[in-house]
N, C-alpha and C positions, 0 to 999 in steps of 0.2 A: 542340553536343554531340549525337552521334545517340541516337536512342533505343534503350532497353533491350529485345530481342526480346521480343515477348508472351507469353504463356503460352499456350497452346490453351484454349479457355474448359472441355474436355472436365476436362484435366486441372487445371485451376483449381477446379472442382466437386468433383473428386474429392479433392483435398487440404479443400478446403470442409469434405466429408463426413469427414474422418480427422478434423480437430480438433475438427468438433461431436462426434463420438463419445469422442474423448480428454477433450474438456473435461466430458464427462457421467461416463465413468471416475473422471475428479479428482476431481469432487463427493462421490463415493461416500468416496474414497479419504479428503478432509479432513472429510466430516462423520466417520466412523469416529473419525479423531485427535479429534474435537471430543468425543464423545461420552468419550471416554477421560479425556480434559482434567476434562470436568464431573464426573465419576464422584468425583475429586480435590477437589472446590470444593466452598469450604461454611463451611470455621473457618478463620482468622486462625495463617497458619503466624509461629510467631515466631522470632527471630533476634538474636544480639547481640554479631555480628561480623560483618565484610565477608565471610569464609569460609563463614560460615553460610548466608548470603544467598546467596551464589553455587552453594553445591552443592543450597541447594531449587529453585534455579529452572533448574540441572540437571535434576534429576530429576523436573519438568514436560517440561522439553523431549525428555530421553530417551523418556520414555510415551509422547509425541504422535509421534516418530520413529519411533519403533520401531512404529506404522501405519503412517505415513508414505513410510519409504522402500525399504520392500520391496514395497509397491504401486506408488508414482512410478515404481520401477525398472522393475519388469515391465511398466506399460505402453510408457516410451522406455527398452529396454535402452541403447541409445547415449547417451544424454542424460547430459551431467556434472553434478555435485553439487557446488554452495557448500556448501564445509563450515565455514562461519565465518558466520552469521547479519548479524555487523554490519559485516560487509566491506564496502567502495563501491567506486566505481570502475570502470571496463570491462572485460569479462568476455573471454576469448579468444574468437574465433570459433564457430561449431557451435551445438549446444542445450544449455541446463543448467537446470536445477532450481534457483529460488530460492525456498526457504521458510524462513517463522517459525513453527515448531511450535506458539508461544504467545506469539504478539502482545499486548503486555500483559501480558505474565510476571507482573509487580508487581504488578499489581492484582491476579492469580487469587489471590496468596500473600496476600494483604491482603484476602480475601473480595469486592472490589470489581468491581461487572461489567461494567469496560470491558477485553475482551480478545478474541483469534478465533486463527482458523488461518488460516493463507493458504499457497498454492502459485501459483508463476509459472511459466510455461516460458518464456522468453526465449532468441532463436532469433539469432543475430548479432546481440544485443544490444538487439535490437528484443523487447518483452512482444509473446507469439503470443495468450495465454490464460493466464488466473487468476481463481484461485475464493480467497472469505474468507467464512469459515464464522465465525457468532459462535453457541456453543453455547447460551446462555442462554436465546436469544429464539427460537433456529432459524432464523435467517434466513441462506441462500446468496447471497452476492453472485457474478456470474460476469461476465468480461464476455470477447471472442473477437475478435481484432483485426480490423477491419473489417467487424464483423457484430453492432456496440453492447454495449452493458451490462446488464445485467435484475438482480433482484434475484427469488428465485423464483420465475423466468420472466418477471416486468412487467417492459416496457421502464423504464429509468431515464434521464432528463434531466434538466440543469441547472437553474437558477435562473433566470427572465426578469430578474434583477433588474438597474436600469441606473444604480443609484446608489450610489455605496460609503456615502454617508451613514445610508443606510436597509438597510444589510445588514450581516450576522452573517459572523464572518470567526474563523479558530483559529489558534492555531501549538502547536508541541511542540519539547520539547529533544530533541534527535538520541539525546544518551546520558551519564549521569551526569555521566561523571567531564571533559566537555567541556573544551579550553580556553579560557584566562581571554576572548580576541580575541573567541570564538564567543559567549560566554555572555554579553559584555557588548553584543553584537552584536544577539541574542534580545534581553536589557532596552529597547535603544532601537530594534528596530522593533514590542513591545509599548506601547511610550509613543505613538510615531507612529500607530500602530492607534486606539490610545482615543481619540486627535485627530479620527480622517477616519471612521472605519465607526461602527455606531450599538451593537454588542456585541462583546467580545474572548473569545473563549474559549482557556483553556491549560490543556492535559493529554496526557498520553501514552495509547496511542500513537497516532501518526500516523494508520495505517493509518484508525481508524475516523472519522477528521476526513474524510480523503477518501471515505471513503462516503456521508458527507454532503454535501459538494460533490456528489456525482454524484448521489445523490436528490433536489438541489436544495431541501434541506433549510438547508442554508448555502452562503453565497456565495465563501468565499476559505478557501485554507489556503498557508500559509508554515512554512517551516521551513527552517535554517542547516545546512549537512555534512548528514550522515545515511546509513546505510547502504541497500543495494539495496534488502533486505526490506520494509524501512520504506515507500517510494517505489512500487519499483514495481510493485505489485499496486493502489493506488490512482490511479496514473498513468493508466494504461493503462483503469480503469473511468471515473474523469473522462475520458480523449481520446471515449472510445465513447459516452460522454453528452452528446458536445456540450460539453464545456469546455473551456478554454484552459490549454494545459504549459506553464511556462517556468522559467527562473532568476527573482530577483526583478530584475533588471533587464529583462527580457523578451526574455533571449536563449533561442535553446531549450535545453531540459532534456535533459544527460544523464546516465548514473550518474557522469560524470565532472566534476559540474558543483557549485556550492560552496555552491546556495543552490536552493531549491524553489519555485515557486508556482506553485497550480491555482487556477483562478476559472471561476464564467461569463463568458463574454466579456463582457458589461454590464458590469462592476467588474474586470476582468482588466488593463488601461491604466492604471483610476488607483489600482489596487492596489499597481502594481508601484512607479509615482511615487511611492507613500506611502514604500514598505518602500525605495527608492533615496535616498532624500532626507540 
């Protein structure tokens, strides 16, 4: 196969420098929505219908949006817009915007404080840069493809860990109303977990499992279906930390692909073996 013509290294820098300054933009752009979010958070929104649920966690996501994507626009007018959060799947060619206004939806409306904002750009399908802003604690995750992960500013890497025995490992459901195939899918590579790793953690959402992967805080995350959102803003800070993408069989990961796992490479092989079995 010949090779693909190089780039001039002139204008390799120069794009360098458009993304580190976009990626500094977005910061600004999702702490805003964060800020917005929290202002919201505090008492226990109640509900006592599927209708009801679904129009509060609306009108979280409109708030966060409505920062959100009059800023995202401005900085890539060309840049298209997922308009469906839990869509998966491969995206058409070009640039688009994937975000979750409020990752964790459920938990903001339940008082609880696992949740953030995240924005992706995703460039031919490949994450270029994402930022996941978790409002509570202040902490900016960013990571810039090919130019690692930091967490306000500190470099972020994985886990040395080289033994699935002695390491902490998570999964999440993709999304409620799951099918039955999926759901009993989750059940048994949760049993298979508590066999081989030495802790299981299970909670939504995704997103903040894989920050942990990548701060090397924990060793593995898994998870069955799932949408973009979910994925890949944490993909893409796990790859920049040094971890390992894949499907659970250790094919590589893509939005079109039916099963998730990030690990340190230490535990990344017999991770997969566990959750394949």
């Amino acid at each position: 196969m010949p090779e693909s013509p190089r780039e001039p290294d002139g204008s390799r820098h120069e794009a360098c420098a458009r993304d580190t300054a976009l990626l500094e933009s977005t910061v600004t752009a999702v702490r805003e929505a964060g800020a917005a979010l929290r202002r919201r958070y505090g008492d226990v929104v109640r509900y006592e219908t599927r209708d009801e649920l679904m129009r509060a966690l609306a009108v979280n996501d409109d708030v966060a949006l409505g920062v959100l994507r009059p800023r995202l626009t401005r900085l890539r007018p060309e840049a298209h817009w997922v308009e469906e959060e839990l869509d998966g799947g491969a995206l058409p060619p070009g640039e688009w915007w994937v975000v979750d206004p409020a990752e964790g939806n459920v938990n903001h409306l339940h008082a609880l404080p696992d949740w953030a904002v995240t924005a992706t750009l995703v460039r031919d399908n490949q994450p270029a840069l994402t930022v996941v802003h978790l409002p509570l604690t202040g902490e900016t995750y960013t990571a810039l493809a090919g130019r690692g992960a930091h967490l306000d500013g500190r470099p972020l890497r994985v886990a040395p860990t080289t033994d699935l025995g002695l390491g902490i490992v998570a999964t999440s459901q993709a999304r409620p109303d799951e099918d039955e195939e999926v759901v009993r899918r989750v059940g048994s590579s949760i049993t298979s977990m508590l066999f081989d790793a030495l802790v299981v953690r299970t909670s939504v959402p995704a997103t903040l499992h894989l920050l942990n992967v990548a701060a090397g805080r924990i060793d593995a995350f898994w998870q069955f279906a799932g949408a973009r959102a979910d994925l890949l803003p944490g993909a893409l800070l796990v790859r920049e930390a040094g971890g390992h993408v894949s499907d659970v069989e250790g094919r590589p990961w893509t939005p079109r692909s039916e099963s998730f796992l990030a690990a340190t490479p230490g535990v990344h092989a017999e991770a997969a073996a566990s959750l394949s079995r």
